[in-house]
C-alpha positions in Angstrom: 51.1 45.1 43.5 47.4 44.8 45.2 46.3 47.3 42.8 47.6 45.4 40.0 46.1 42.1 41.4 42.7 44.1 41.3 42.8 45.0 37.9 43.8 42.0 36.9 41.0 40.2 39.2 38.1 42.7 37.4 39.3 42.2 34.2 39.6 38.2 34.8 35.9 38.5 36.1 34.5 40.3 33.2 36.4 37.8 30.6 34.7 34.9 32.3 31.2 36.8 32.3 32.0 37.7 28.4 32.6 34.4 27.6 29.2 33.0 29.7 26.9 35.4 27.8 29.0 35.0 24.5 28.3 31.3 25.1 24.8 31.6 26.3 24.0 33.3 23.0 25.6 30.9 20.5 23.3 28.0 22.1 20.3 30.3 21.8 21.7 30.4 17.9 22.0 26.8 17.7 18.7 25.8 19.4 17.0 28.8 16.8 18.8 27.3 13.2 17.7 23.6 14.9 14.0 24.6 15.2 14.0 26.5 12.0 15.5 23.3 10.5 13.0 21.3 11.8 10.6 23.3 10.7 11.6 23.8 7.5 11.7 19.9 6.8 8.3 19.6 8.4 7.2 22.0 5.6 9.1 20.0 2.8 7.7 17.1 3.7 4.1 18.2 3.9 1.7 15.6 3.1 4.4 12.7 4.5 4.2 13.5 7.8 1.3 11.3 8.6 2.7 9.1 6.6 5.7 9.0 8.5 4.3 9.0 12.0 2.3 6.1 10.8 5.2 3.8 9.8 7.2 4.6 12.9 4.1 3.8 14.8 4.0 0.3 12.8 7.4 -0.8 10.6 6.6 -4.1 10.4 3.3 -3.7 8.6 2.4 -4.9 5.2 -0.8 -4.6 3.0 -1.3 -8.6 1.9 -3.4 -9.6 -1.5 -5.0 -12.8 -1.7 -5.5 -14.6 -4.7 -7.8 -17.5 -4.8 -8.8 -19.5 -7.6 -12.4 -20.6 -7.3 -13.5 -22.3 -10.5 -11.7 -23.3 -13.8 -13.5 -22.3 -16.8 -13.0 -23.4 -20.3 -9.9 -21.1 -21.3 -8.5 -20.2 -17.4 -10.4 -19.7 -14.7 -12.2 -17.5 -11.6 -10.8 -15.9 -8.8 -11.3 -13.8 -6.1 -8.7 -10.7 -5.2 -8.7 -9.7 -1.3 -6.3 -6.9 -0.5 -6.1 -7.0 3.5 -4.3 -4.0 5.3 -2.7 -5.4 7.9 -0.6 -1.9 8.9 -1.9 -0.4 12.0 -2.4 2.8 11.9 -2.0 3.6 7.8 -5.3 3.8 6.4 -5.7 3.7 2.4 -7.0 7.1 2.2 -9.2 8.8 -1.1 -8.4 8.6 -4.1 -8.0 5.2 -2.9 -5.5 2.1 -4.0 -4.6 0.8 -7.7 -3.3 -2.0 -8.0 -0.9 -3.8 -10.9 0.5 -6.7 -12.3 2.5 -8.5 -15.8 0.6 -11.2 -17.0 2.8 -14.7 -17.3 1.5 -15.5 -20.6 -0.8 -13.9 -22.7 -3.4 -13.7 -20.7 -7.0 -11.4 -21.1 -9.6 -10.5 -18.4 -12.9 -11.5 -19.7 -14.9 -9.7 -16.9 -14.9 -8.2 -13.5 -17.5 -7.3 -10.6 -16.2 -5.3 -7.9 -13.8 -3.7 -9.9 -12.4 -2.7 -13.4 -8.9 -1.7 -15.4 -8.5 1.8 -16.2 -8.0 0.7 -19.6 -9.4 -1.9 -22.4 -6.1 -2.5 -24.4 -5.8 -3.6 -27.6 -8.6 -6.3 -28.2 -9.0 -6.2 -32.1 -8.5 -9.8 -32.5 -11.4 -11.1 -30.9 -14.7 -10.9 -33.2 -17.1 -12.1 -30.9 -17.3 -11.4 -27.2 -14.5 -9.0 -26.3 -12.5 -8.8 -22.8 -12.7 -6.5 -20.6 -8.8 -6.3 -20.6 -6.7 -7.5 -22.9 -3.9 -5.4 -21.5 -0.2 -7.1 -20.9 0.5 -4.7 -17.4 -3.9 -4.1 -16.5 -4.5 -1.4 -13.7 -6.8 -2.4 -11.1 -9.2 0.1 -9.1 -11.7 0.0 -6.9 -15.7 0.7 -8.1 -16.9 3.6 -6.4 -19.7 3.3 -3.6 -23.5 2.9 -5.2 -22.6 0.3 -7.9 -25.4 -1.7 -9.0 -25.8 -4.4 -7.0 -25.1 -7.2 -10.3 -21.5 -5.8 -10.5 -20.5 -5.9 -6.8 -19.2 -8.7 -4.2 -18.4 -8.3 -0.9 -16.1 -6.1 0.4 -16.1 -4.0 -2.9 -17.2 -0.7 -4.2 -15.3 1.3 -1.6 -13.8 4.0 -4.2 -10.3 1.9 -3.0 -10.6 3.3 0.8 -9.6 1.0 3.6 -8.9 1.1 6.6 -6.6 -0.4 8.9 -6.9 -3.3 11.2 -6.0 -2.0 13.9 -8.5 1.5 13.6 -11.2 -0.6 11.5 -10.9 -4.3 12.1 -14.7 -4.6 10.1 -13.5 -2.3 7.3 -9.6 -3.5 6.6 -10.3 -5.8 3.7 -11.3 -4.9 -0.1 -12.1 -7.5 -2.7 -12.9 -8.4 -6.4 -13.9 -11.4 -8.6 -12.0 -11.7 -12.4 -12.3 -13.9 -14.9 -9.2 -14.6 -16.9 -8.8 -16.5 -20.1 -6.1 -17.8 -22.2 -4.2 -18.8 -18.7 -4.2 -22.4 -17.3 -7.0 -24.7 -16.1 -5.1 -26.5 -13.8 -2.6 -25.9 -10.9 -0.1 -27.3 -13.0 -0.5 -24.9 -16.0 -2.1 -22.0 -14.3 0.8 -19.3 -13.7 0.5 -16.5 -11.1 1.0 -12.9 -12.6 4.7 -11.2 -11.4 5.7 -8.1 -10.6 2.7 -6.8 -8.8 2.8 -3.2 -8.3 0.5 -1.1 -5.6 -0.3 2.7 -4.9 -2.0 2.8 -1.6 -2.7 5.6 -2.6 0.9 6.9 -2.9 3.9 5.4 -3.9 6.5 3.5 -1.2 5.6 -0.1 -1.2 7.7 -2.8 -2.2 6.3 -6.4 -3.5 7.5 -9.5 -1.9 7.8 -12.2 -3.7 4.6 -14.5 -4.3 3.7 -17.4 -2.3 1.7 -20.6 -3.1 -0.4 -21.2 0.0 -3.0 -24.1 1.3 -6.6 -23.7 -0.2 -9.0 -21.6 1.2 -11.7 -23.0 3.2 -14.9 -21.7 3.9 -18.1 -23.2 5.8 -21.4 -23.1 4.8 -24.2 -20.6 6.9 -25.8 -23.8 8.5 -22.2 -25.1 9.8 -22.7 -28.1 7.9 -20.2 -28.5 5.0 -16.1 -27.2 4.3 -15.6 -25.8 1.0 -12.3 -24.7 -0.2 -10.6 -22.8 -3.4 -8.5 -24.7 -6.1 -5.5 -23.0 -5.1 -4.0 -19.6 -3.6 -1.6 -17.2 -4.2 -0.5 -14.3 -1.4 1.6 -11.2 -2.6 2.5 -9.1 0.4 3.4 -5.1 -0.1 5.9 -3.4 2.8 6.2 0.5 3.0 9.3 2.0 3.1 9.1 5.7 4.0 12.5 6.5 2.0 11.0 4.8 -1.1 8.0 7.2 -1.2 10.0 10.3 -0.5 12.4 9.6 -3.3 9.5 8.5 -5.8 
């Protein structure tokens, strides 16, 4: 009976000590297939991954365009675009960011400094001066650095890099003056373009809608007189790190 209590006490023993290293080994499998997974979707996702780290630094962040109207001209009027990036730790990296929109109405862009469309359109029915755009959807980029000094304004020429505020707070703003015609010359007839469209420079961000806002003011150098713009417009952009991934 004590010999049989033995055997069975050894043979307990080495069950339990079968099981630990039997055990021991299938979490040293799991942890392996878990860092070969994580691996493997660190390789998928390649170039996202600052991407990522960048949104879960910052989710609430948005990129915000600025539209203001300046001047009314015979057939529309002037305005100056200023995209702001107002993420904190997403920079707008080379090849830099395009930006898009529908026109309301049949509206053309008679001229630009600061920046052009990457195409002309179909024009053919003017016979004297011609547009710079007569495109339905135009596509905005930045000019590259070095632009002669008569096609620039401030904040321009950038080849579409910006930084953040956050990294940059000097650097976090790009801008351009257009001229449209065939749109409104007043705040009554004047109609903001719709579904704005941005690559910053990859896809992900979604447009909020567009929001009339007070005029903006500006004070001369000598601190002596308030000016302020006809009207403006702000568009803001939110990434979403799914909608790049899937796009």
């Amino acid at each position: 009976m004590d010999y049989c209590f033995r055997s069975l006490t050894r043979v307990s023993i080495s069950t339990i000590v079968l099981a630990i290293l039997l055990s021991s080994f299938s979490f040293t499998c799991t942890c392996m297939n878990l860092l070969y997974i994580q691996v493997l979707e660190v390789s998928l996702m390649g170039g996202c991954i600052e991407s990522y780290d960048a949104h879960a630094l910052n989710p609430n962040g948005n990129i915000t365009i600025k539209w203001d109207i300046n001047s009314w001209t015979p057939d529309g009027y002037v305005a100056v675009v200023t995209m702001y990036n107002f993420q904190q730790y997403r920079n707008i990296s080379s090849p830099g960011w395009t930006l898009g929109w529908t026109w309301a109405k049949k509206e053309v862009i008679w001229s630009m400094l600061g920046s052009q469309t990457t195409e002309q359109g179909d024009c053919s029915r003017y016979k004297g001066a011609i547009p710079h755009c007569c495109m339905k959807t135009p596509t905005v980029i930045d000019l590259l650095p070095g632009t002669p000094y008569n096609q620039q304004i401030a904040n321009c020429c950038k080849g579409g890099v910006i930084s953040s505020w956050a990294q940059d707070p000097n650097n976090y703003a790009s801008s351009f003056q257009v001229s449209i015609g065939v749109a409104g010359t007043t705040n009554r007839t004047v109609k903001l373009p719709k579904n704005f469209t941005l690559l910053a420079p990859g896809p992900g961000y979604t447009c909020g809608p567009a929001v009339v806002g007070k005029p903006t003011k500006f004070i001369t150098p000598d601190g002596r007189r308030v000016t302020q713009t006809m009207s403006k417009y702000t568009v803001s952009f939110s990434f979403d790190r799914l909608t790049a991934l899937s796009t």
